[in-house]
N, C-alpha and C positions, 0 to 999 in steps of 0.2 A: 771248593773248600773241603771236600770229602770225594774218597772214594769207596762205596760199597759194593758188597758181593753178599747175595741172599741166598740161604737153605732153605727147603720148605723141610720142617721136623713134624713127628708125628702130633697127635692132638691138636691140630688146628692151630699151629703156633711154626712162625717164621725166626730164624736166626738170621741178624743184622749182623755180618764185622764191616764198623767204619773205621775208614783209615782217616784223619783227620791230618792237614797238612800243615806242615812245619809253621807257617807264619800264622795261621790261625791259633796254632796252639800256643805262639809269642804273644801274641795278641791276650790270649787270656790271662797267659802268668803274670802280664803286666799291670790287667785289672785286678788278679786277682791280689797283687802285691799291692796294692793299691789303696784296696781297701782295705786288707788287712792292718797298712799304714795307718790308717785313721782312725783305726780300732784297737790298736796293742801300744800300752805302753811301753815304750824303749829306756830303759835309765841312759840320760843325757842327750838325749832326743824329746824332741817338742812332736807329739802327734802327728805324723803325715811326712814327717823328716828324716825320718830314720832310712838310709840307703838300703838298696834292696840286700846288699850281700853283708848286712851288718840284721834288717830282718830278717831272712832268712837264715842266720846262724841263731837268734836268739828264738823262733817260733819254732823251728824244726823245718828241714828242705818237707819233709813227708805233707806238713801241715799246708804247705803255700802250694804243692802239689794239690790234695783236698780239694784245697780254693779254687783252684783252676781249673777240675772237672768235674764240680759243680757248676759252674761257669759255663765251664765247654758244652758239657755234655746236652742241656735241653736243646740248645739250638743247633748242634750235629744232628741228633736224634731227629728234629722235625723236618730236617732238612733232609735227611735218609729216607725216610720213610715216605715221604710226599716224593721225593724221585724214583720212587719204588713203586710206588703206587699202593703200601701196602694201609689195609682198610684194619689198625689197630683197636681192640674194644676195653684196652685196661692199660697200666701200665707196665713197662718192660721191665726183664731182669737184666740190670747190666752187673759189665764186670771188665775193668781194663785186661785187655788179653796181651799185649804189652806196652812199652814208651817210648822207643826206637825205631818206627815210627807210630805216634802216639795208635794204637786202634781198640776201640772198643767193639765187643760181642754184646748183642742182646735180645735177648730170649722173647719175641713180640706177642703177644696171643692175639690173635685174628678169626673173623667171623668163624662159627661151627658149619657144617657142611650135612648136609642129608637126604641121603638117599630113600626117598620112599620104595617100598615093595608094589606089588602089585594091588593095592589095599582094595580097589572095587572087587578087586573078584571075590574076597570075604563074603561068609555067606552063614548067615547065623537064624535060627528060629526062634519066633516072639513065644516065650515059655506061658501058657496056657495054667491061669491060677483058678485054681476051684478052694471051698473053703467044707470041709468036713461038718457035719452036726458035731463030732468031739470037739471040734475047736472051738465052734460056739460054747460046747459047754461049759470048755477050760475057761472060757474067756468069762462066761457068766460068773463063774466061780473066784476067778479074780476079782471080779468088781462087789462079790460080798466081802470078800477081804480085803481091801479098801475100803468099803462103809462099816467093815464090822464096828462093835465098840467093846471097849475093853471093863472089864468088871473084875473088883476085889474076889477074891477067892479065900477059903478057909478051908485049905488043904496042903498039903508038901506038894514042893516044885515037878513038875511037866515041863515036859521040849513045849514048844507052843508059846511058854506065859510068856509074861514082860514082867521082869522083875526088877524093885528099888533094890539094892545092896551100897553095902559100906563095905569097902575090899580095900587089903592092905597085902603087897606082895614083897615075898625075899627072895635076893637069889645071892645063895651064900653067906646069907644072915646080916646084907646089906638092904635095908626097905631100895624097893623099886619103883613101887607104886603104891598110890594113897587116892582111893576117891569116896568119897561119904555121898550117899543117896545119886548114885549111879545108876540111870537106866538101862538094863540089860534085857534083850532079847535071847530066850532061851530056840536057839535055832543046831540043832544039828552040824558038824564041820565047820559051827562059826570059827572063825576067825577073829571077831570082837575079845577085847584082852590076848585069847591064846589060844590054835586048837587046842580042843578038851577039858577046855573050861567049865563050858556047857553040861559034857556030859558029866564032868564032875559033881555039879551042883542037882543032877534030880533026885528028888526024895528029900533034899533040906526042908527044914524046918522054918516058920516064922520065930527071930529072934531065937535062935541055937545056931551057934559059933557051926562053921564047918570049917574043914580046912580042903582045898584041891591043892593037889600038885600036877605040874606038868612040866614038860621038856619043850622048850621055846622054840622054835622055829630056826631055822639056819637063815632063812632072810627077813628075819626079827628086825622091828623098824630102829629099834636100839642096839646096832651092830656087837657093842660090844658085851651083849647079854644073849647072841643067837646063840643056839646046844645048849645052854645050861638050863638046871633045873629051876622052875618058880615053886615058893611054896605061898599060897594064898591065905590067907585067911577070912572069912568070908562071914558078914551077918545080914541074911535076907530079913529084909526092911517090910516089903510087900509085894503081895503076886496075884497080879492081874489074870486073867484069862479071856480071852476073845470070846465075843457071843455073835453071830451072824445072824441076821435076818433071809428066812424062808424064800426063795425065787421063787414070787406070785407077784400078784396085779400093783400088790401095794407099795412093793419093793421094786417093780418099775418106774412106777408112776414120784416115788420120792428123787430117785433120781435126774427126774426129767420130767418137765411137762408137754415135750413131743409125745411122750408116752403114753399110754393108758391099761394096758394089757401088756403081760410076760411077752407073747408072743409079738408085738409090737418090741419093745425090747431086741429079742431076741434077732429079729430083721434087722435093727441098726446094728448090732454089735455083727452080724454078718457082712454086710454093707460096709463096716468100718474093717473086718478083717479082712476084704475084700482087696480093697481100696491098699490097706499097708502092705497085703501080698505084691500087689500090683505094683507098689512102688518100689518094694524089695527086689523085684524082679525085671523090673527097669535099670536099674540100679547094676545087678550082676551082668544085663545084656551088656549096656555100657563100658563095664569092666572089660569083661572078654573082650570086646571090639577094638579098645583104646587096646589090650597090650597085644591083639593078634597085629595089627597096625604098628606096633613098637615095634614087637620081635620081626617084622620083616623089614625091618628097614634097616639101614645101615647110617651110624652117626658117628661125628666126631667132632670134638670140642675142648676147648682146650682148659687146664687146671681150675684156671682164674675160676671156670662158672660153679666148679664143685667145692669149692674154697668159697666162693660167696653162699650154696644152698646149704651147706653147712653152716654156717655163720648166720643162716635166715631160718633155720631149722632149731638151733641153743635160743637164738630170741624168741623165739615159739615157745619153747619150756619154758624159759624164765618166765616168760608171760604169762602163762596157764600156772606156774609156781606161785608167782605175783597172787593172781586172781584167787585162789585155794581150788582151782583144779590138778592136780598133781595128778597124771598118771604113773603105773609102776615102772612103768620106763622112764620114766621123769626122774622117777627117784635112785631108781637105779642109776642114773646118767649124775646127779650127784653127790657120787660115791665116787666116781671115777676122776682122771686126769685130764688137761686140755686135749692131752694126745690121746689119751683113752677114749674118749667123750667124740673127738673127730671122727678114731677108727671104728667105734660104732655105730653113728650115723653114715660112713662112706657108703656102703649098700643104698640104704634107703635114698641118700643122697640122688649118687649115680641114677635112680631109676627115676628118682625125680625128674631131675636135667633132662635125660633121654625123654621122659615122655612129653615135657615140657614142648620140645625142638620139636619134636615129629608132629605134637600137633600143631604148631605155630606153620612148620613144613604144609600140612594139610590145608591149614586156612587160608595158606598164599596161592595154592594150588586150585583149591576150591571156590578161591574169591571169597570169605566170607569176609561182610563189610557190619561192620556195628552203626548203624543208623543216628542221628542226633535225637530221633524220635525214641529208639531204643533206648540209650542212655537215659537220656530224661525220666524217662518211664520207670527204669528200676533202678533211678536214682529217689524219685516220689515212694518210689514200695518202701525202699529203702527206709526214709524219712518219718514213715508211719508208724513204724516202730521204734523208733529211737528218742534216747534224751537228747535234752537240749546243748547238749557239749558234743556228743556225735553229729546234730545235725548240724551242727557249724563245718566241724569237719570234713562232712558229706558234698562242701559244698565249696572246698580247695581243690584246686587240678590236679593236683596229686591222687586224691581221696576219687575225681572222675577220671585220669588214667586207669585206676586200680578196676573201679568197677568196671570200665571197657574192655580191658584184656580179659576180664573175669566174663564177661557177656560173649566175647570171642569164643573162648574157649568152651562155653557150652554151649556154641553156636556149632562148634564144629564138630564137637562130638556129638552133637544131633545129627548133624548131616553125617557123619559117619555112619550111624545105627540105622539112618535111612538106605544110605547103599548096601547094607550089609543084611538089613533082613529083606531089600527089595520095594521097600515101600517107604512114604512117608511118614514118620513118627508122628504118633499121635501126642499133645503136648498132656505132660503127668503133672501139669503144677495142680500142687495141693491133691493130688490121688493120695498122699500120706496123709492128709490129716482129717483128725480124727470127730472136728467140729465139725464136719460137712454131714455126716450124718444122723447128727442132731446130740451126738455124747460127748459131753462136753469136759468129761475128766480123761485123765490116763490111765486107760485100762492095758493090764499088761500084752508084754508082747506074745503075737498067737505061737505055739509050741513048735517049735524046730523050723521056726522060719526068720531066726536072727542072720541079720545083715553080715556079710561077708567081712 
């Protein structure tokens, strides 16, 4: 029925020309004339009677053409491809290449291919975390900022308060803005309303008008008010001032009844910066490991998968949009076009995909198997924390596909860091968290050891 002849083109994708033979392609134009019989009104024709060369002048030759390789085409195609042997993962681009004898081209995307590097011989050291007395201190120092409380004041505004205001903004002598009993933190380079707002308002007055002016922002979240000037007008309502409690016994012991003594204190909040180092720096090993492993290997893959983690990466935004988490790439992304929006995820995309394949490459190589006991397991963890609309979910094959490749995948990049510093990895679940050592809020994070 067919003759082909295959390319192999770059990106993991095969070119098909099938040449389809004359009587098959009779064959089609006659169903597909066929049906279109039964489908088109003919004036003075009865449905299904209308001759084919009296159809054919009334639908268009192009149209009954259409039909017919519609028709033709899937069962060429399956028929090519299974004589081919070719192992297809999406579907094809076609495109009739001519009609004389009928053949069609098709652009097939086929498995990715990957070449691992030499990845055992990576060779990485477990980074050694110590926690300074400064950073206990910082950290004690956060957690009276978290418990402070905040107290009326009967003075002109300071960086520091938290102030009520009635603010009303122009720009151009158009109101902009309008909020009555707004809570504002006076914080330095805020960005809340506008830089320099802040700095505008110290030294106000309770109930005495002020005015600020400032120059908005070039990525002002109301596009078309970024460069121009605000002029505010401004009546502080009330202003609070922070009052901290003393780091002593008492001011342990209120946060905790592990506690009893500063110095007790001071041991967990160690113990907890310990721990988050720890985890931080697990964290960055991993990194390094998974892309010295990427960048030696050699991949290739065809459109279709970067065309899908694009398309799995905008449902990611929209989701965190959905939710009210918006990052400013989120927001950034839009402002943009479908095609702008593509070509800025492509990067991130691409690295995606590649790290994807290499380590999926690694887990075949290395054998790693996900267990029904493993599943299970942190499918229950899973559970423990969830509504009761998730745990329904948790409990479709889909929802345990998902968590399996997910258990794979940080199976393997375990066993990676295992070959790579020489040693067994020791298991870090929960080295991050901050309840294990008895502090049960979120105190901030220790000074110049934010995550990567």
């Amino acid at each position: 029925m067919v003759k082909v002849s295959t390319e192999r083109l770059a990106n993991s994708q095969v070119a098909l020309d099938i040449e389809v033979e004359p009587e098959a392609v009779a064959q089609s134009m006659e169903r597909a004339y066929r049906r279109l019989a039964e489908r088109v009104n003919v004036p003075g024709f009865r449905k299904g009677k209308a001759p084919r060369t009296v159809l054919e002048r009334y639908v268009g030759k192009d149209t009954l053409w259409q039909q017919t390789v519609d028709l033709l085409l899937p069962q060429v195609y399956t028929e090519a491809i299974k004589e081919q042997g070719i192992d297809a993962i999406g579907e094809p681009q076609v495109e009739v290449k001519q009609r004389e004898p009928v053949v069609f081209r098709a652009i097939v995307p086929v498995r990715p291919t990957v070449e691992l590097g030499d990845y055992k011989s990576i060779r990485f050291e477990q980074e050694v975390v110590t926690v300074e007395e400064t950073e206990v201190d910082s950290y004690l120092r956060g957690l009276q900022n978290v418990y402070a409380t905040w107290e009326p004041a009967e003075r002109p505004v300071a960086m520091g308060d938290l102030l009520t205001l009635d603010v009303e903004g122009y720009v151009e002598g158009e109101k902009a803005l309008q909020e009555k009993g707004m809570q504002y933190p006076m914080v330095e380079d805020g960005k809340a309303i506008a830089p320099g707002f802040a700095e505008g308002l110290v030294g106000a007055e309770k109930e005495q008008p002020r005015e600020v002016s400032v120059t908005l922002p070039s990525d002002y979240h109301q596009p078309e008010l970024a460069g121009k000037e605000c002029r505010y007008q401004v009546v502080v309502k009330e202003i609070k001032e922070r009052h901290m409690s003393p780091l002593d016994d008492d001011f342990a012991r209120s946060l905790n009844s592990t506690y009893q003594t500063l110095e007790e204190l001071r041991q967990g909040a160690r113990e907890d910066l310990r721990k988050r180092k720890a985890a931080i720096a697990e964290e960055r090993l991993r990194e390094k490991v998974i892309q010295a492993v990427v960048d030696m290997s050699s991949v290739e893959f065809p459109p279709l998968l970067l065309d899908q983690q694009v398309a799995s990466m905008i449902d990611e935004a929209n989701q965190r949009i959905k939710n009210g988490w918006m990052t400013t790439k989120d927001m950034e992304l839009t402002r943009k076009s479908p095609e702008e929006v593509k070509e800025a995820l492509m990067e991130e995309a691409t690295q995606r995909v590649r790290r994807g394949l290499v380590l999926g490459k690694v887990a075949e190589v290395e054998e790693v198997v996900v267990t029904e006991e493993d599943l299970e397991a942190e499918i229950e963890r899973l559970v423990k924390g969830a509504e009761d609309k998730e745990k329904a979910g948790l409990s479709s094959p889909a929802a345990r596909r998902s968590v399996e490749r997910i258990l794979k995948t940080q199976k393997t990049v375990r066993r990676l860091v295992e070959i790579a510093t020489d040693k067994r990895e020791e298991s870090a679940e929960g080295s991050g968290e901050a309840g294990e050592s008895g502090l049960s809020y979120s105190a901030p994070e220790p000074e110049g050891e934010k995550a990567e």
